[in-house]
C-alpha positions, 0 to 999 in steps of 0.5 A, a space after each residue: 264235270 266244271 273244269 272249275 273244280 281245278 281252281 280249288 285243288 292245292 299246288 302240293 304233293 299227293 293223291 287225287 281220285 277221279 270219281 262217278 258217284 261212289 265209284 274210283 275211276 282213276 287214283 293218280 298221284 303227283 308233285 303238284 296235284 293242281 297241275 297234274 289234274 289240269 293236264 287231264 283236261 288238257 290231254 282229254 282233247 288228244 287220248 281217248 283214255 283221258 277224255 273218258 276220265 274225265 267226262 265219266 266223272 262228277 268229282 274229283 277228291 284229294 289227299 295231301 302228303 308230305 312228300 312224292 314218296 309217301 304220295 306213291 305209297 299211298 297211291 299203290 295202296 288205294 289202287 289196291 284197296 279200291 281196283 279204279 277202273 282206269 288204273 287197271 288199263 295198262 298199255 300193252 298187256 303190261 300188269 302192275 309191278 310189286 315189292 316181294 319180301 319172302 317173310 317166311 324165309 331164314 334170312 327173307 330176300 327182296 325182289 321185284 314181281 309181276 304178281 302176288 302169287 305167294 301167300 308165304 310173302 309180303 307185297 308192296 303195290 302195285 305200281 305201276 312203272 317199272 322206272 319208278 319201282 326199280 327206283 324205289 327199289 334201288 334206293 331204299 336198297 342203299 339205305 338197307 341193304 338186302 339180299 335178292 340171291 334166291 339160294 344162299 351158300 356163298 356170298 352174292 355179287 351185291 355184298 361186294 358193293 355193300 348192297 346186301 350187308 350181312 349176306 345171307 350167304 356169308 352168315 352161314 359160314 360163320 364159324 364163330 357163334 356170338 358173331 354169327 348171332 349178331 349178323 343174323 340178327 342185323 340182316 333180320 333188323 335190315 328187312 323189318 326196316 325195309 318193311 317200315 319204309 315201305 309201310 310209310 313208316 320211314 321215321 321208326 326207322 331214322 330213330 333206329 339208326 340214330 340209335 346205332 349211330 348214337 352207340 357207334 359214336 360212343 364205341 369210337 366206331 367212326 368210320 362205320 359212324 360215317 358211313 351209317 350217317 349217310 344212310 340216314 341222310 339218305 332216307 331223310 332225302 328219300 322221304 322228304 324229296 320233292 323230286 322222285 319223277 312221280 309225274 312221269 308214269 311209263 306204263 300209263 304215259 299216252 305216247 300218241 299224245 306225248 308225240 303230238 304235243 311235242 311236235 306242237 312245240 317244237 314246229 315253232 322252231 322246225 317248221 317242218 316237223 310234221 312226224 316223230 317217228 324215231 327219236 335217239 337220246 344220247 347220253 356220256 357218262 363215267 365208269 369211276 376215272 377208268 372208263 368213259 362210256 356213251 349210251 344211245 337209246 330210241 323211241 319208236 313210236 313214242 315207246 322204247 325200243 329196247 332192239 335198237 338201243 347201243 352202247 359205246 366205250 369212248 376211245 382214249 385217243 382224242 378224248 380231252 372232255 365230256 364234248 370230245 365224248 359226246 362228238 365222238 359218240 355221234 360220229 362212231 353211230 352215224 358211221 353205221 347203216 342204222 335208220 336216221 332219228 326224226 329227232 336228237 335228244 341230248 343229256 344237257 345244255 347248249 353246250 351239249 347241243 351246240 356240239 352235237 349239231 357242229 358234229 351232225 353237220 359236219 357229216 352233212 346231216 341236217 336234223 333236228 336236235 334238243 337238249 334237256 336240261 337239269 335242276 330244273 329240267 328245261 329243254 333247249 330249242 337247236 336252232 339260232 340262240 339255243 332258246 329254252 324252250 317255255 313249258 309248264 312241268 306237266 307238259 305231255 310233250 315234255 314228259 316224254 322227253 324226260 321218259 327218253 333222257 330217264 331211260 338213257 340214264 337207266 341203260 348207260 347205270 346198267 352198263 356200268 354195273 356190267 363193267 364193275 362185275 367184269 372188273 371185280 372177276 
């Protein structure tokens, strides 16, 4: 296939297919389907998959949407319709990821599977990143709370944080019959709007709640006005964001390639990186005023090692900003008889590198340290004058980084979770 074809794609949100004829060889979607196309063919010189994707193919055909968000509905959905050769291999056995929505069920609850072996559920998918679905699902969960406990009769955990509203397992022992009426219909209402949403129907459900807040408005309700209001700003944002990281797919994601292609990045500001074998991310992140906590997360090989990750409570003493944190996290894991990382990745800037670096040194440890960067995402070089280092969105290398700094978020929000339910015992 002329790798002119690329020249005519647009630079906008969507879907694209890899074709042989009549043939889907592979759907993909992204935030600019013109840069992501051309990373095929640059990544074809350094993965195998990639190389036959592309050679196997004599077109390439497109769909614009609006939104990231509707470009991953409607990925999933042709991947349903039409089995590509190419998305059915998954790295490691892994299997595509789904929405369940238990229809059949009183009060239907919502959870993430690994297959569709229900014929009394609804699925959404398939998808293909469990960072992506977990997203999906945590976001549209805060719009429309839901519930996931699989036996009701007594509330959940999550109705306590206004995750599952009206609770399934509240409704039942509602004694009052018009109330307990109004919450069973209300919860009914909350998973027809989770299955608009997910059917790319998300404006019904914006009228719908404009439509609540109208009523809640005139009722003199203001405070559940206020917090109704949010929701909806929250599924606007949801819908119409340019920025949900549909580029950055886990399960697909080449780790040799990521890896070589960062090493040829870097190697302009360490010329002695010939290997990255073992790379930690760290992150500092708050638990409300109370709590500062530190997460320590690490790639082997290019992909997670989930035995190796570690969690760190920041202690008090010392501690008079983000930078103590962060220096007291690197201090306390170099104090232990764990591997050294071939690369440091730190959440943040100059700053956080500059820091992060003052500290390793400090121990008499020379390695080679990056930061990431946000709004927009750009990595900064460790080395004389913290120079950002220049790479285009779709970079592989620098997809990988975003992987390791994405998964450090993920672990250190866990975390925080296990904190609140000890607080709330």
């Amino acid at each position: 296939m002329d790798k002119k074809i690329i020249d005519s794609l647009p630079s906008s949100p969507g879907v694209y297919v890899f074709k042989k004829e009549k043939h889907y060889l592979y759907i993909g979607k992204s935030v600019n389907i013109k840069a992501r196309v051309k990373s095929h063919f640059e990544n074809a010189r350094i993965s195998q998959k990639e190389a036959q994707i592309v050679s196997l193919s004599d077109s390439i055909d497109w769909i614009t949407v609006d939104s990231d968000f509707k470009a991953l509905l409607l990925e999933s959905s042709l991947i349903k319709k039409y089995s590509p050769k190419y998305n059915s291999l998954l790295k490691d056995g892994k299997s595509y990821l789904y929405l369940k929505i238990t229809v059949k069920e009183k009060y239907p609850k919502v959870f993430i599977c690994h297959r569709e072996n229900d014929g009394l559920s609804l699925y959404f998918g398939p998808f293909s990143s469990y960072r992506i679905t977990k997203s999906l699902f945590s976001e549209i969960r805060k719009i429309v709370p839901f519930c996931t406990q699989k036996k009701d009769g007594h509330p959940c955990f999550y109705s306590k944080i206004g995750l599952c509203s009206p609770c399934p397992g509240q409704i039942g022992s509602i004694a009052e019959p018009t109330i307990k009426k109004k919450a069973s219909a209300l919860y009914k209402r909350n998973i027809r709007n989770v299955i608009r949403i997910l059917s790319g129907n998300p404006e019904k459900v914006v009228k719908s709640l404009n439509a609540e807040l109208n009523i809640m408005s005139k009722s003199e309700k203001y405070e559940e006005a206020i917090k109704l209001r949010d929701r909806i700003y929250r599924l606007k944002y949801l819908v119409g964001q340019r920025n949900f990281n549909l580029d950055l797919d886990a399960d697909f994601f080449d780790a040799k390639a990521g890896l070589t292609a960062l090493i040829g990045v870097l190697k302009k500001y360490y010329p002695d990186m010939n290997i990255l074998r073992r790379i930690e991310c760290y992150d500092v992140s708050h638990f409300g005023q109370k709590q500062t906590t530190g997460s320590m997360v690490v790639m082997n090989e290019g992909v997670p090692d989930l035995s190796q990750y570690r969690r760190f409570r920041v202690k008090k003493e010392g501690r008079r900003s983000d930078f103590d944190s962060l220096a007291q996290v690197i201090k306390r894991r170099f104090a232990n008889d764990w591997p050294y990382p071939d690369l440091i990745v730190v959440d943040g800037g100059r700053p956080q590198v500059k820091k992060v670096i003052s500290e390793i040194r400090s121990l008499r440890i020379d390695l080679p340290v990056i930061g990431i960067a946000k709004d927009p995402d750009r990595l900064i070089a460790g080395t004389d004058g913290f120079p950002t280092v220049k790479l285009p969105i779709n970079h592989t290398g620098f997809n990988l980084v975003r992987l390791v700094r994405d998964e450090s978020h993920r672990f250190a929000k866990k975390y925080h979770l296990l904190l609140r339910r000890r607080e709330m015992i």
